[in-house]
N, C-alpha and C positions, 0 to 999 in steps of 0.2 A: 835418602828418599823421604818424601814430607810424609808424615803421620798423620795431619789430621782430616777429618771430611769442611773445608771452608768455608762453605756458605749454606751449614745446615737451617740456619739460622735467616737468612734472605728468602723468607716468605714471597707471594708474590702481596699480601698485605702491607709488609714490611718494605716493598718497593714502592707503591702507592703513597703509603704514608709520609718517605723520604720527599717523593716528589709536591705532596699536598704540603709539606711543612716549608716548601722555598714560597709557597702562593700562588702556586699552581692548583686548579681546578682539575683533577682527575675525573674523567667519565667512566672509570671501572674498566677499562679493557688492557689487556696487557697480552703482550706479543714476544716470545722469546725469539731473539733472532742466534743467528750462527756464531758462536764463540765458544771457545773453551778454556781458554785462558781468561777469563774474564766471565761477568755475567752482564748481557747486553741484552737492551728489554724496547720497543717502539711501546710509548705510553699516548692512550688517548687522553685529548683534554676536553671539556666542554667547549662546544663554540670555538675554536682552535683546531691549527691542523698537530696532527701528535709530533711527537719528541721522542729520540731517541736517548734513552740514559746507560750510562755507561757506569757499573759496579765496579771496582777496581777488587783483583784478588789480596787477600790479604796476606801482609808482609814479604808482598813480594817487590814493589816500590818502596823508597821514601817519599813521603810528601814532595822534600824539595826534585825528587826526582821526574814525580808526576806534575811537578809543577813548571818546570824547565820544556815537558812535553807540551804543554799547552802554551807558555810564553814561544817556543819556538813556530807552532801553528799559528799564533796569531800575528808576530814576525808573519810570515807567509803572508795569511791575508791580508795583512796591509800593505804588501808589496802587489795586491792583486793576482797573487796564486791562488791558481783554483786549489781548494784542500777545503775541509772540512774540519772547522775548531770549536771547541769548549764554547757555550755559551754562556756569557757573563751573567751572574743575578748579585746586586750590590756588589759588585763590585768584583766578583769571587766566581773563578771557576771549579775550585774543588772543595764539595761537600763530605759530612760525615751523615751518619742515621745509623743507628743503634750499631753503630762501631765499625758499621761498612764506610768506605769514602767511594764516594761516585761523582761522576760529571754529566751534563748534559748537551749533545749535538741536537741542531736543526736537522728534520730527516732529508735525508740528499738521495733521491731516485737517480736511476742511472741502470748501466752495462758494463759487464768488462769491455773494453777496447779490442777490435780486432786485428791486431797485430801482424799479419800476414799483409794489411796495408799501408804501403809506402809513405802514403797522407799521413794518417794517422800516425806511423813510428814519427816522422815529421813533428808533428802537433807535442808527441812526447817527449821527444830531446828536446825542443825548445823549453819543456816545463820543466824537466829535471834540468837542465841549465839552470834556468833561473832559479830552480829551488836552491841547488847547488854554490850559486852567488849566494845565498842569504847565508844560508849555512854555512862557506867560509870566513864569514867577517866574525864570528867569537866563537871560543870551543863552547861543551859541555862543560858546566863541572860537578856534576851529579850525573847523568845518565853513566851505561856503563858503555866498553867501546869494544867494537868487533876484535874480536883476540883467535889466538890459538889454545893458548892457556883456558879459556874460558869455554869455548867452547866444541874444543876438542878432547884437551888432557880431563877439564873435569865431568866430560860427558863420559870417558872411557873411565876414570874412576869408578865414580857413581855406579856405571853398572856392574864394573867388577865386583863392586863392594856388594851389589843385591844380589837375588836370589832369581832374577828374569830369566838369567840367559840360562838356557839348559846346558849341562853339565858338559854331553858332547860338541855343544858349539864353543866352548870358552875359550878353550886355545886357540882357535882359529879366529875369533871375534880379536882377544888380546895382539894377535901377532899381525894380522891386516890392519888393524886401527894404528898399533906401532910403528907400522911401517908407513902410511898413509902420514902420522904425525910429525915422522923425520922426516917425510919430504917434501911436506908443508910447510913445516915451521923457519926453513930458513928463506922459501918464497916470499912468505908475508913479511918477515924484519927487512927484507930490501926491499918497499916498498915507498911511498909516498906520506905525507903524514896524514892521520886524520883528521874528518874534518865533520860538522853535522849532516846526518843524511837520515832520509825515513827511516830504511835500515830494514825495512818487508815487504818492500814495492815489487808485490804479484801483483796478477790480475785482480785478485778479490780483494784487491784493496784500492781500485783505481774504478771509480764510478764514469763511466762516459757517456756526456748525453750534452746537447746541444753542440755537436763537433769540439767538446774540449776534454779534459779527463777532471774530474775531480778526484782527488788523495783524499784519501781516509784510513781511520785505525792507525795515529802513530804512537803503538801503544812500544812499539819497538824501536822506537828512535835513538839514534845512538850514535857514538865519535865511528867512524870508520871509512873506507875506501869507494871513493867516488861509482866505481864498479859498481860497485854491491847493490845499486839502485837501479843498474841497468841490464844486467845479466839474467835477473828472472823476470823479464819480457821477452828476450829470445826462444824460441822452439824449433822445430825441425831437424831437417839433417843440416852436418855440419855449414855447407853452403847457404844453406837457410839463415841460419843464424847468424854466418860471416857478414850477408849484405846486411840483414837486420840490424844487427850492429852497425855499421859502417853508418846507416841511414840513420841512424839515434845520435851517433858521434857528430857529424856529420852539423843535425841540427843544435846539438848540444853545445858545443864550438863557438855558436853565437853568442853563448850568455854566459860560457863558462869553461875552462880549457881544463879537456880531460887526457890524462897522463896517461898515453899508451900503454906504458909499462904495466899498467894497471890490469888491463887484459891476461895479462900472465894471472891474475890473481884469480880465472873466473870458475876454474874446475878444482882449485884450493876449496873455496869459499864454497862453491859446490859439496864439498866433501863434508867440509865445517856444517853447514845445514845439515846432512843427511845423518851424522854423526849426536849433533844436538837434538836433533827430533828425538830420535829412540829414545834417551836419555831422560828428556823435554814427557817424555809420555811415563816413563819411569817414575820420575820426579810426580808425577801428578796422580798417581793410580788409585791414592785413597778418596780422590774427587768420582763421584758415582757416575759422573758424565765420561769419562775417560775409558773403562769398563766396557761400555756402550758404544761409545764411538771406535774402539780400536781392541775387540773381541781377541782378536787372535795373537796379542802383544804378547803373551805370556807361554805362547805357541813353540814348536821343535821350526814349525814352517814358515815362523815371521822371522826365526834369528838366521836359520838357510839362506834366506831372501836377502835381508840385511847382511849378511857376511859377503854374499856376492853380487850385492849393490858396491860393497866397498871395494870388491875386488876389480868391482869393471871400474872405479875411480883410479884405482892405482895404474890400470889400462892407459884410463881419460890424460893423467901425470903427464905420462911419456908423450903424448899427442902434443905439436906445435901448438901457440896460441891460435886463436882466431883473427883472420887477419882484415887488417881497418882499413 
């Protein structure tokens, strides 16, 4: 688990300054927005509409890897996908300032999407399509890529190895997650190969406004399973999310051929999420923000929770796919 507090040191002066030193006019107002993995700030400018900058945590990219993230968005927008990329200054989308490295987006207003409507799942598969063409034509070779290894075995490590999980949850946390990882790990090796995808395409990351969606935050982009970009749009009960699906494949198809099989992969990758979170929150706990956001982490009644979130996953396992 990370030892240090990362951005004691990221003033909101220290943001300012960053931004006044590319030749930007700051008006003194700064805005923290929603992030925790990152520190993300809307900056007023003089005479100008603001900017949002994006601090990147530290050591938790490489360069080339945060660089690959923006070469891939701008890929995109030049294909005329809506998303949301780095904006250029000489030449360069990624800055340093007093040993932080940041970027800066255009601010992009918007909604989540309401997904309960057929139009709209419509409007999405056709954009995951196309995004999906772009990102097949060259892998990554810096980002990192949706694993089991990665984000199962060293998420159940990691906590073993800490000191979170209360002493009467442990075996039970250890023996569901075990079992959870054997019956995962040989779903995912017969699957499809990967390929580039967002790789975090919730709603809060999908701005919609003028009937289109705009992508943003590919701070998670990464090699992995065409799925992964369409399953956390789904909600409801099972039926719900069978058409939901069907009507995102459906318009997907157009731009881009998605591998059935793939579906098998959706309550895996489910599990993989909920698995790395905990973990994801462990890894972060000497950040002051994390404390805050997530009080009861260190709780007898978050690991309860969590052990029979994983259990209703092992449930989820046995359940047919959803069908297209």
């Amino acid at each position: 688990m990370d030892a240090e507090t990362p951005y004691a040191g990221l003033s909101p002066e220290a943001v300012l300054d960053a931004i006044d030193a590319l030749g930007f006019r700051t008006d003194g107002t700064l805005t923290a927005l929603n992030s925790y993995e990152n520190r993300v700030y809307q900056v007023g400018l003089e005479e100008e509409v603001p900017i949002i900058a994006k601090f990147y945590r530290p050591n938790r990219w490489t360069n080339e890897a945060i660089l690959e993230e923006h070469a891939f968005t701008h890929e995109l927008v030049e294909m005329e996908l809506p998303c949301v990329a780095p904006m250029l200054r000489s030449e360069r989308t990624l800055f340093e300032h007093d040993g932080y490295r940041f970027a800066l987006f255009p601010r992009q207003a918007g909604h989540p999407p309401n997904v309960e409507d057929f139009d709209v799942l419509q409007v999405l598969g056709h954009a995951l399509g196309r995004m999906h063409a772009v990102g097949a034509v060259k892998p990554f070779e810096h980002r990192v890529a949706i694993t089991v290894e990665r984000l199962g075995f060293e998420a159940m490590r990691d906590l073993l190895e800490s000191d979170f999980i209360p002493a009467e949850m442990r075996d039970a946390y250890e023996a569901v997650s075990s079992q959870l990882l054997e019956r995962i790990e040989p779903v995912m090796k017969g699957t499809t190969a990967a390929q580039r995808i967002h790789g975090d395409c919730h709603l809060g990351n999908l701005l919609w406004r003028y009937d289109a969606p705009n992508f943003v935050d590919f701070d998670d982009t990464a090699m992995g399973p065409a799925i992964q970009d369409l399953w956390m749009l789904l909600s409801g009960e099972r039926a719900e999310r069978s058409g939901q699906l069907s009507e995102l494949a459906e318009a997907y198809d157009e731009f881009a051929s998605l591998d059935v099989r793939e579906v098998a992969l959706i309550e895996p990758l489910r599990t993989l999420r909920i698995m790395h979170h905990a973990a994801w929150i462990g890894r972060r706990w000497n950040d002051p923000a994390f404390p805050v956001a997530f009080p009861s982490f260190n709780t007898l009644r978050f690991w309860s929770d969590h052990v029979l979130a994983l259990k209703e996953q092992l449930a989820a396992l046995d359940e047919p796919p959803l069908a297209i």
